[in-house]
C-alpha positions as a Markdown table, in Angstrom:
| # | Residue | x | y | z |
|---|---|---|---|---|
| 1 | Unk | 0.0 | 0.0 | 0.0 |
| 2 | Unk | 1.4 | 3.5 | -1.1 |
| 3 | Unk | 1.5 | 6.0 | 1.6 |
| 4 | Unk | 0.4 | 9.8 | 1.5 |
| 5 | Unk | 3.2 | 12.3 | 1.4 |
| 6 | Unk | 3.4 | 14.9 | 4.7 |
| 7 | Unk | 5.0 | 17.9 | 4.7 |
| 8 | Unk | 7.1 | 18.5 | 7.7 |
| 9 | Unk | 8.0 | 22.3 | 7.8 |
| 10 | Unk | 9.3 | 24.2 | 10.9 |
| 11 | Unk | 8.5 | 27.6 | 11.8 |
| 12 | Unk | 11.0 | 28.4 | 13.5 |
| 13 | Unk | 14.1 | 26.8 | 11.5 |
| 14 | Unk | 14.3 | 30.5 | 9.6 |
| 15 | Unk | 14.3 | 32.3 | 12.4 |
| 16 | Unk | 17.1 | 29.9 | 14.5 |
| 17 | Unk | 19.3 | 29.6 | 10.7 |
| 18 | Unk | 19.8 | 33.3 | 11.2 |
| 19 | Unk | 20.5 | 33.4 | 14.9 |
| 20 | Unk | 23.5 | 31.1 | 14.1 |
| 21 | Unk | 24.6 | 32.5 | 11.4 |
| 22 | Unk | 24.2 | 36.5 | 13.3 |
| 23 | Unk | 26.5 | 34.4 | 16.8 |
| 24 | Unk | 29.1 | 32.7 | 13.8 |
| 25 | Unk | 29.6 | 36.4 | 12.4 |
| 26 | Unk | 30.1 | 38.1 | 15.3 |
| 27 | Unk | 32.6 | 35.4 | 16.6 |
| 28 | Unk | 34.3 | 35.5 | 13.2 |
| 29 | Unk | 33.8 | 32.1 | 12.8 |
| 30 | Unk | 33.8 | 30.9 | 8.9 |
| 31 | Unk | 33.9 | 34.6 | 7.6 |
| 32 | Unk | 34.8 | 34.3 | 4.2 |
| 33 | Unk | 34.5 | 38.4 | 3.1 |
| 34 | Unk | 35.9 | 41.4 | 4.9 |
| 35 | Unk | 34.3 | 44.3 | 4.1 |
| 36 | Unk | 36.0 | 47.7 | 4.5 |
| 37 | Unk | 33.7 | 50.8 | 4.6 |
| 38 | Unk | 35.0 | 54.1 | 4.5 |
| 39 | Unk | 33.2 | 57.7 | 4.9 |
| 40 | Unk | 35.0 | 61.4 | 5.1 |
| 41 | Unk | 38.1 | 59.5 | 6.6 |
| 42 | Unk | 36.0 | 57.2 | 8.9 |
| 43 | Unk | 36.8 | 53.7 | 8.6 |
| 44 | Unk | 36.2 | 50.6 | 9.5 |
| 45 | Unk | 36.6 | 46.4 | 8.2 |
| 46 | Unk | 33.5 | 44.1 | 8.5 |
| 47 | Unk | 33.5 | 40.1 | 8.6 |
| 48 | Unk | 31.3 | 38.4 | 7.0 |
| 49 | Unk | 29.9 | 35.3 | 5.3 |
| 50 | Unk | 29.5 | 35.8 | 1.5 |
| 51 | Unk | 26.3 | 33.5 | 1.4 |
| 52 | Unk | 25.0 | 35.5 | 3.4 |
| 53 | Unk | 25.3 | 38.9 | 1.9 |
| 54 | Unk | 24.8 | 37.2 | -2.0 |
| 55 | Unk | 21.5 | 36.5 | -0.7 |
| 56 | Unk | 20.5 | 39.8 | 0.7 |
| 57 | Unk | 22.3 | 42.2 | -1.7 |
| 58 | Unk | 22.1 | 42.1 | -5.5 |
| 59 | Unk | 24.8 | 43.9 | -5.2 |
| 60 | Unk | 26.9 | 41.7 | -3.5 |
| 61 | Unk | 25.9 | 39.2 | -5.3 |
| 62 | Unk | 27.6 | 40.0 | -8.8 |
| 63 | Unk | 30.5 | 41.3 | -7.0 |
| 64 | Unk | 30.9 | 37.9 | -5.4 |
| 65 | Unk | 29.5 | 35.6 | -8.7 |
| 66 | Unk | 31.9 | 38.1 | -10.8 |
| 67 | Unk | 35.4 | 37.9 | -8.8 |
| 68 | Unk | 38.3 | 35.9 | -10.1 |
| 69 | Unk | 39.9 | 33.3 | -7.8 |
| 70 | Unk | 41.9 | 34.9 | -5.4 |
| 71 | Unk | 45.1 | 33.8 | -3.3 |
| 72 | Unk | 43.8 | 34.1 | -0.1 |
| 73 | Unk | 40.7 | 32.4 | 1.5 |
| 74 | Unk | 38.6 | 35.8 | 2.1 |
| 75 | Unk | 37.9 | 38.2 | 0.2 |
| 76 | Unk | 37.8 | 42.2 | 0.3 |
| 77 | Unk | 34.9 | 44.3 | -0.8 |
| 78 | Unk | 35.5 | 48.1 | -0.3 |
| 79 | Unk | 32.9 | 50.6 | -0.2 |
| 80 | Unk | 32.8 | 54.0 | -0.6 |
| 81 | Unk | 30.7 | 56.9 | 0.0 |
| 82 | Unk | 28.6 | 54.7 | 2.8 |
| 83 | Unk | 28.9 | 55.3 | 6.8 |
| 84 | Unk | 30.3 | 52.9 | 9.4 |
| 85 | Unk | 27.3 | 53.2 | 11.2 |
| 86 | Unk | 25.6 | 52.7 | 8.5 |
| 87 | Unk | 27.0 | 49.8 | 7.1 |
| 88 | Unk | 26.9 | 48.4 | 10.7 |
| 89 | Unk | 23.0 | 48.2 | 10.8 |
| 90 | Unk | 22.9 | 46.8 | 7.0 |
| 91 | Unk | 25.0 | 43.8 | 8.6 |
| 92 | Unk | 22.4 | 43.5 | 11.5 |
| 93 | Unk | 19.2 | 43.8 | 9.4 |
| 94 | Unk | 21.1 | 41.1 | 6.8 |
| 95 | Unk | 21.7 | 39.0 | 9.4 |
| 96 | Unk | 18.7 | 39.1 | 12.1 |
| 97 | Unk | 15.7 | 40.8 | 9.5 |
| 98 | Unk | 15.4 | 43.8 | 12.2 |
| 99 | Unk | 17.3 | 46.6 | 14.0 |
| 100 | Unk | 16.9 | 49.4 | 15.6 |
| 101 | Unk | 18.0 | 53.3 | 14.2 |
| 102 | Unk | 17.3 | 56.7 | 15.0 |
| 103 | Unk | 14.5 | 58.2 | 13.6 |
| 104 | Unk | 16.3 | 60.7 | 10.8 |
| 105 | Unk | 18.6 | 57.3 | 9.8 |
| 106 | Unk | 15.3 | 55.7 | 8.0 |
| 107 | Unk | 16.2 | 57.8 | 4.9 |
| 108 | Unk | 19.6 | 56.9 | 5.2 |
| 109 | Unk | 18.8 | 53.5 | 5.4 |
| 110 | Unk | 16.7 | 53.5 | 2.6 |
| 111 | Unk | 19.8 | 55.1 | 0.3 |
| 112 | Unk | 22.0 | 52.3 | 1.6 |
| 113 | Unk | 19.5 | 49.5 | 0.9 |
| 114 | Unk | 19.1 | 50.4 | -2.4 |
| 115 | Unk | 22.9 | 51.5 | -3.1 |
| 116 | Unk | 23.5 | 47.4 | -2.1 |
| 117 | Unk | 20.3 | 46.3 | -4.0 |
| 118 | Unk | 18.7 | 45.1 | -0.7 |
| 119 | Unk | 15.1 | 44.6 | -1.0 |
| 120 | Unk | 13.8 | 43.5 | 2.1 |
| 121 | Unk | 15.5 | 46.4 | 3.9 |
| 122 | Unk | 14.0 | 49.1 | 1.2 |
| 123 | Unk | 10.7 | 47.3 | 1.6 |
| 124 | Unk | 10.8 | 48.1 | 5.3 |
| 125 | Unk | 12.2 | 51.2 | 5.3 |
| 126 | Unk | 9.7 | 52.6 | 2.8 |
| 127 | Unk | 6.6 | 50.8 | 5.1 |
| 128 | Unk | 8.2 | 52.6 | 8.0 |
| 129 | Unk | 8.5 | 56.1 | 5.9 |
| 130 | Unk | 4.6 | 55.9 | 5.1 |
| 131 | Unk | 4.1 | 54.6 | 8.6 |
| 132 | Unk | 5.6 | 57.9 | 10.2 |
| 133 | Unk | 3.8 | 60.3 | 7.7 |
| 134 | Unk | 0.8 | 58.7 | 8.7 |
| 135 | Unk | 1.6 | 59.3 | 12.2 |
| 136 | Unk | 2.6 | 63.3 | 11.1 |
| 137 | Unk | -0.6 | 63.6 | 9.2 |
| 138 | Unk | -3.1 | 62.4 | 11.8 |
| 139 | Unk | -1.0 | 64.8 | 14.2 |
| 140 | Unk | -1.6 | 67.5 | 12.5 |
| 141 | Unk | -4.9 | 66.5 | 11.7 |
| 142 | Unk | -6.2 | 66.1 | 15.3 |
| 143 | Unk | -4.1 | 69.9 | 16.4 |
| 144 | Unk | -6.1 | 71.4 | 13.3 |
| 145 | Unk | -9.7 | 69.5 | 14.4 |
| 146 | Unk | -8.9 | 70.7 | 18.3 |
| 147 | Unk | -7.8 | 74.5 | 16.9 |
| 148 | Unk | -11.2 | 74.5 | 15.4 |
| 149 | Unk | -13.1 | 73.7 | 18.1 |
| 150 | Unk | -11.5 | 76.0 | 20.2 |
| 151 | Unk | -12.3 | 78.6 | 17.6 |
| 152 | Unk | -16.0 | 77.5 | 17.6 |
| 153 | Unk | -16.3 | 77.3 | 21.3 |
| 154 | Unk | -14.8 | 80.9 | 21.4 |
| 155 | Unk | -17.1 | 82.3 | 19.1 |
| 156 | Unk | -20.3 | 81.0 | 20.4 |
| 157 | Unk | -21.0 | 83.5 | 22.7 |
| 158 | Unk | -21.2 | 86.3 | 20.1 |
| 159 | Unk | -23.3 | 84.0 | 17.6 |
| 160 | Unk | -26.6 | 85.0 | 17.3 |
| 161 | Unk | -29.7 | 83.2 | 18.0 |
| 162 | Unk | -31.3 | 80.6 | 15.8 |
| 163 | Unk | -32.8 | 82.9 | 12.7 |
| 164 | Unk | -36.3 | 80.7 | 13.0 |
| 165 | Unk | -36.6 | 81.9 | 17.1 |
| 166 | Unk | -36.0 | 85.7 | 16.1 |
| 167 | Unk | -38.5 | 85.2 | 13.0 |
| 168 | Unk | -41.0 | 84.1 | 15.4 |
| 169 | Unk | -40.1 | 86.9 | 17.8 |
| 170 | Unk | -40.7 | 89.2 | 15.3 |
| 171 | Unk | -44.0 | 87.6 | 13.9 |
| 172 | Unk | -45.7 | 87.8 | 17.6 |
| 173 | Unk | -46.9 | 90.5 | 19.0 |
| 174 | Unk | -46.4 | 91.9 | 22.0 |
| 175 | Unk | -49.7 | 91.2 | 23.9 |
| 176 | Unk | -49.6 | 87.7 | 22.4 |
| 177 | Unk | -49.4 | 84.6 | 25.3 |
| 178 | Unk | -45.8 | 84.1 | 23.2 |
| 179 | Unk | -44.8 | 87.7 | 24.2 |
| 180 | Unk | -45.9 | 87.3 | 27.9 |
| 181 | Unk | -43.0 | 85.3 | 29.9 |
| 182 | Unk | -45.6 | 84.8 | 33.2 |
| 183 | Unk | -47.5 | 82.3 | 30.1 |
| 184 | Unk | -44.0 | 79.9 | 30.1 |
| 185 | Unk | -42.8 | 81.0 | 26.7 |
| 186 | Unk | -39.2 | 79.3 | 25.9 |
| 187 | Unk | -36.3 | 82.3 | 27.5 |
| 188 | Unk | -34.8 | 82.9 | 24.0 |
| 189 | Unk | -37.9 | 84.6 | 22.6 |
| 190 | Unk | -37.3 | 87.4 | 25.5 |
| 191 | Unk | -33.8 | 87.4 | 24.9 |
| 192 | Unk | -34.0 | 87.8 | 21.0 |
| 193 | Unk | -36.8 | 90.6 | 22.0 |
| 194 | Unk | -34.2 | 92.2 | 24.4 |
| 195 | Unk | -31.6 | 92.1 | 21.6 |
| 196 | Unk | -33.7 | 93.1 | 19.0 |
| 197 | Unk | -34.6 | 96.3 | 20.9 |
């Protein structure tokens, strides 16, 4: 008798594949690619694994498909024009799928993620980037929606009564029970009387 195919999938074997391979890098272990990042004289040299980085960066990718055999057993990328700190987050985002920047680095993650052809971190940087002018517009949003109430509730007292009482008002006359307050008519005919007068 034939049996019926299963599929055995883990949840979290993507999630623990990454938390090795984020513990090997930062204890150097199997590093095959030092990167050296350099920015108005600031620099500093990355380990790495090339796997790694060929699967998150397009851009490291042809560098590393497109290099010729070298002597040594790691390699050197240098980059440019990108800062240390900079780099340093790219390396934790590659490597764990989150980190942790200042507010005003977003955009500067975003340049850097598409500088190394890094799609998951653009993705996420541009969802955070609409996420934070969301939060700006229903800011500003609320302050204008408070300023004008403020406004209305200032102005109130100066507004003046309904047009349809002082209509009436005007359409009664004064010996009419509507005129007379000791017959229980409503205190704003009186008072659009008063003003009238």
């Amino acid at each position: 008798m034939e049996s019926t195919p299963v599929l055995l999938e883990s949840k979290s074997s993507p999630i623990n594949l990454l938390n090795e391979m984020h513990q090997l890098r930062l204890l150097g272990h199997l590093c095959d690619v030092t990167v050296s990042v350099e920015y108005q004289g600031v620099r500093a040299e990355f380990v790495a694994h090339k796997a790694v980085l060929a699967a998150t960066s397009k851009f490291f990718k042809e560098v590393f498909l497109n290099e010729k055999a070298v002597d040594g057993p790691r390699s050197n990328v240098f980059l440019n024009e990108v800062q240390v700190a900079d780099f340093a987050s790219f390396l934790e985002f590659v490597y764990t799928a989150k980190v942790e920047v200042e507010e005003d680095r977003v955009q500067r993650m975003l340049e850097i993620a598409e500088k190394l052809k890094c799609l998951d971190l653009s993705e996420t940087c541009f969802q955070l980037k609409k996420q934070m002018l969301e939060s700006v517009l229903l800011e500003l949003q609320s302050f204008s929606e408070s300023q004008n109430s403020e406004e209305e509730s200032a102005a109130r007292p100066n507004v003046p009564p309904e047009p349809r009482a002082v209509a009436e008002a005007e359409q009664d006359p004064p010996d009419s029970p509507v005129g007379r307050p000791s017959h229980g008519a409503s205190p704003e005919v009186p008072a659009a009387k008063s003003k009238e007068k």
